[in-house]
Backbone as numpy.savetxt, mean C-alpha at the origin, in Angstrom:
# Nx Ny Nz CAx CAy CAz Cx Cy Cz
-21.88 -12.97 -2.66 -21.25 -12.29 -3.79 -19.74 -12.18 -3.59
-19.76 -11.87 -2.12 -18.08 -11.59 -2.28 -16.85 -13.08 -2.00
-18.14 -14.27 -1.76 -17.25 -15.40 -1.95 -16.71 -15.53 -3.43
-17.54 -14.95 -4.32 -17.41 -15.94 -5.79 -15.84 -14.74 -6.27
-15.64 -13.97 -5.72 -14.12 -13.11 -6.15 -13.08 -13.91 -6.02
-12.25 -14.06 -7.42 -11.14 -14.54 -7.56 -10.14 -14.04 -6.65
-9.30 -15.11 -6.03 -7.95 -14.38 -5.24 -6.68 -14.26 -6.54
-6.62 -12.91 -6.69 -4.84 -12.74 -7.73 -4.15 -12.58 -7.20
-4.12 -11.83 -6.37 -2.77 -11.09 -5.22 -2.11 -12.55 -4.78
-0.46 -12.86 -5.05 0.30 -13.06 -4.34 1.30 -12.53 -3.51
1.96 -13.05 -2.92 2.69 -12.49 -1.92 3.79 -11.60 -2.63
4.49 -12.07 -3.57 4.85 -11.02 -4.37 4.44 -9.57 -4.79
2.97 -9.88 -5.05 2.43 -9.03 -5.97 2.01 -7.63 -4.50
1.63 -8.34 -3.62 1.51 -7.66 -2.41 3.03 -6.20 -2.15
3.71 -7.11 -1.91 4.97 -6.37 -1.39 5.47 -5.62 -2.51
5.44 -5.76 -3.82 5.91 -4.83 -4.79 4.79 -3.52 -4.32
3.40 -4.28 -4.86 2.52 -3.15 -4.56 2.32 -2.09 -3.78
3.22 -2.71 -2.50 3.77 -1.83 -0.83 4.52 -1.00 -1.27
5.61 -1.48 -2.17 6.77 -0.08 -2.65 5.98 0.41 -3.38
5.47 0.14 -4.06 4.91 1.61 -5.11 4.19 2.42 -4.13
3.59 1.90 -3.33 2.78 2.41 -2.62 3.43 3.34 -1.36
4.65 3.35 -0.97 5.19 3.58 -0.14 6.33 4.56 -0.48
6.82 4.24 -1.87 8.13 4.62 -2.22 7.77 6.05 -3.21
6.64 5.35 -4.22 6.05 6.74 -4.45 7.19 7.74 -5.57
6.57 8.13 -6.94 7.14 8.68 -7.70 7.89 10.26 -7.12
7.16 10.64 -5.98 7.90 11.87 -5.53 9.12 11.61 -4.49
9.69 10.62 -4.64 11.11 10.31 -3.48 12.16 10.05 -4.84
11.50 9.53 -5.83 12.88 9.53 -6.37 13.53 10.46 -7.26
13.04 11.62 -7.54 13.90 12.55 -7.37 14.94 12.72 -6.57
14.37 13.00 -4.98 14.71 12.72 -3.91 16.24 12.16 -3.62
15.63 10.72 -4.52 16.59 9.64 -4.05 18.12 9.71 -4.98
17.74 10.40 -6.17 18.57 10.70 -6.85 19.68 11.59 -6.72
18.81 12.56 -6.12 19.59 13.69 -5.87 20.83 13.73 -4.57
20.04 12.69 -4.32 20.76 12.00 -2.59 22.07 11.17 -3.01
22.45 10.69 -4.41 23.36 9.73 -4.56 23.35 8.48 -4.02
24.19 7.56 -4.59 24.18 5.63 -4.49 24.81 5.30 -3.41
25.06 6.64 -2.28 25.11 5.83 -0.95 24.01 5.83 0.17
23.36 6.50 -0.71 21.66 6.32 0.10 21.23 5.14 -0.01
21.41 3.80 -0.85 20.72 2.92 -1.37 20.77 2.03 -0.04
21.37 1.88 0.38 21.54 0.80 1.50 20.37 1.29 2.75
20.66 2.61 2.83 19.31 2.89 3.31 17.69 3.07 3.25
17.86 2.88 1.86 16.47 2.80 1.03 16.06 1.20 1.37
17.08 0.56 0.68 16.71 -1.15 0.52 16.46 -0.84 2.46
17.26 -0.37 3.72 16.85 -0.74 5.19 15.18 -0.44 4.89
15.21 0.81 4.96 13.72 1.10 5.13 12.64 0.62 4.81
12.61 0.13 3.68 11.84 -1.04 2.92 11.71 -2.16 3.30
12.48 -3.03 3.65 12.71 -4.32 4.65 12.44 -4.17 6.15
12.46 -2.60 6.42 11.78 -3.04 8.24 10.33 -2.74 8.11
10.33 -1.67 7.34 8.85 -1.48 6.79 7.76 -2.34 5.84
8.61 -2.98 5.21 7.74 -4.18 4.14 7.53 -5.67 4.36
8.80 -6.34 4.98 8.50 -7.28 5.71 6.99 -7.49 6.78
7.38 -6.52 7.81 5.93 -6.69 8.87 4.87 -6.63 8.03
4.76 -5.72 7.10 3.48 -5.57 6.85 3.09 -6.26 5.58
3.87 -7.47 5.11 3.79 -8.78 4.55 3.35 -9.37 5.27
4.16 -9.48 6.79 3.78 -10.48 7.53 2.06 -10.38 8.52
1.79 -9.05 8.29 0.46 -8.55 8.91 -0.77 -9.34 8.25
-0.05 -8.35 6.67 -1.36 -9.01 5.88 -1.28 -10.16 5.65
-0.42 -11.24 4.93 -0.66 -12.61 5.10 -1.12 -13.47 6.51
-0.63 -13.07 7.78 -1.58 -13.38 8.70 -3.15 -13.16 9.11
-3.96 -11.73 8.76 -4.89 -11.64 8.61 -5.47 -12.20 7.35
-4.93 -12.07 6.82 -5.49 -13.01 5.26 -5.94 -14.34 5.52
-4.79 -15.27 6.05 -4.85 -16.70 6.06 -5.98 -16.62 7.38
-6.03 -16.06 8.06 -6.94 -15.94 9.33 -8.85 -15.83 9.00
-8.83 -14.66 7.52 -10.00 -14.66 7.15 -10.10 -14.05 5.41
-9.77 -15.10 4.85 -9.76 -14.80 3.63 -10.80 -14.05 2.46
-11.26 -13.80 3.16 -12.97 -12.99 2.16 -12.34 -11.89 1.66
-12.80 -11.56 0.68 -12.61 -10.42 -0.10 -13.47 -9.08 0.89
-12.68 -7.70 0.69 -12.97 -6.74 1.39 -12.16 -6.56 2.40
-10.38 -7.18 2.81 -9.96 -6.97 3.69 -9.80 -6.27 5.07
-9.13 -5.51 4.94 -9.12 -4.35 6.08 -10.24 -4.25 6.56
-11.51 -4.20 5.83 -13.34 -3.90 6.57 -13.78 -5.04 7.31
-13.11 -5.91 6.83 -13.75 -7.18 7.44 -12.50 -7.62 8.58
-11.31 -7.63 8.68 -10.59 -7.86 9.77 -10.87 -6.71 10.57
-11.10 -5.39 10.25 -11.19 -4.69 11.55 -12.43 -4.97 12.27
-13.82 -5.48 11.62 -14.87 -5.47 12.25 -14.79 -6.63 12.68
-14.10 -7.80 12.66 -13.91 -8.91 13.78 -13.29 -8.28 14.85
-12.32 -7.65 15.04 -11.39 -7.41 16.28 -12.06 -5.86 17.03
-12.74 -5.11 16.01 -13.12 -3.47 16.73 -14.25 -3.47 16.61
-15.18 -3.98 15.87 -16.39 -3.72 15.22 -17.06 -2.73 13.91
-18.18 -2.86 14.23 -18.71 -2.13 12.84 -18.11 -0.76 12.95
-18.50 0.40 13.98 -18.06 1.83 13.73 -16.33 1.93 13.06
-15.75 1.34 13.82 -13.59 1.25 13.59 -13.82 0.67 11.92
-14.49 -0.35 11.71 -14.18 -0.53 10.67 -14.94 0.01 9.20
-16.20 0.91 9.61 -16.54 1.60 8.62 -16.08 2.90 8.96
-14.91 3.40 9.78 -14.50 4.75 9.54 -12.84 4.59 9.06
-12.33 3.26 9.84 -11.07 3.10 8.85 -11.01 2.84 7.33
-12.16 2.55 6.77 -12.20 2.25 5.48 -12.59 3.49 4.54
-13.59 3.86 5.35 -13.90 5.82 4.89 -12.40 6.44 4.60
-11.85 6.26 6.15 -10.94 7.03 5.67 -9.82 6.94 4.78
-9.91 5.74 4.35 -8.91 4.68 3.49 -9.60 5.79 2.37
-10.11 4.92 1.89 -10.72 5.76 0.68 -10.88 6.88 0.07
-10.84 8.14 1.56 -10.89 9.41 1.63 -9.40 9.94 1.10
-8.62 8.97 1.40 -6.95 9.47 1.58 -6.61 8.85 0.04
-7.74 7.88 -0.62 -6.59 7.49 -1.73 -7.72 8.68 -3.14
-8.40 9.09 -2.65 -9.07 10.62 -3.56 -8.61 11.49 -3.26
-7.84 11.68 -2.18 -6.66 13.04 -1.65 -5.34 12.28 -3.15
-4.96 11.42 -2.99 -3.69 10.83 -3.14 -3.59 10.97 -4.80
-4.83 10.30 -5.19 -4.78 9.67 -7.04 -4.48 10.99 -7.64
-5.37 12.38 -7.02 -5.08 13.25 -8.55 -3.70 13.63 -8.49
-2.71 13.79 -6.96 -1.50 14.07 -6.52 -0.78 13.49 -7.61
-0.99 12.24 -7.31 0.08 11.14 -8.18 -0.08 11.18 -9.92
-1.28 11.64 -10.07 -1.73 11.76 -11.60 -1.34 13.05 -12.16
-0.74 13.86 -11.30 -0.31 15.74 -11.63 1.35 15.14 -11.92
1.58 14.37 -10.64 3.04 13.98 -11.00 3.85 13.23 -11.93
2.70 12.28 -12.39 2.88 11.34 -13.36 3.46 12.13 -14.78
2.21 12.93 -14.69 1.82 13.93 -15.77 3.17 14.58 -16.09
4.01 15.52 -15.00 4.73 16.51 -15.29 6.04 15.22 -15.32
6.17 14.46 -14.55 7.20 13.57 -15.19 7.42 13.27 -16.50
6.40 12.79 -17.20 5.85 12.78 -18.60 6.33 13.61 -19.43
5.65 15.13 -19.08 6.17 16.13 -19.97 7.58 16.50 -19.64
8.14 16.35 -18.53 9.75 16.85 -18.21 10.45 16.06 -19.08
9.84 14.98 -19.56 11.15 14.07 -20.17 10.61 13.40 -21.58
């Protein structure tokens, strides 16, 4: 079943997805409030932080391309327990995360 899943994600689509994911509607307030000589440090942080972990996942990728990532590279290298509790907890953290981001979305929304 999980051969017949289309691959969409490009490498692009990856690393944008990292900033949203990383950068997150609650920094830019933040970032604003910080002024346009923060930027050089924003774009650093992003590039030491987004690069590797381009270069992580396209190496585990090209290494074992099946759909289900992270579950399936950790249980080659750690096994079954590492990789059904890193994925728990994956999961656990993005049902902590969604309503966060969906309160913020929200009051962004109505602030403006």
């Amino acid at each position: 079943m999980s051969g017949s899943l289309k691959r969409e994600l490009g490498l692009r689509d990856v690393i944008l997805f990292s900033m949203a994911c990383v950068i997150g509607t609650r920094w830019l307030g933040a970032a604003a409030h910080a002024g346009a000589e923060t930027v050089p440090l924003w774009i650093g942080a992003a590039a030491l932080f987004l690069v590797p972990y381009a270069l992580a996942i396209g190496t585990l990728s090209e290494r074992d391309p099946r759909a289900g990532g992270f579950y399936h590279w950790i249980k080659a290298d750690f096994g079954e327990w590492p990789a059904f509790l890193c994925f728990w907890l994956y999961w656990t953290g993005i049902a902590c995360w969604f309503p966060n981001a969906a309160m913020s979305y929200m009051s962004t929304i109505l602030y403006t």
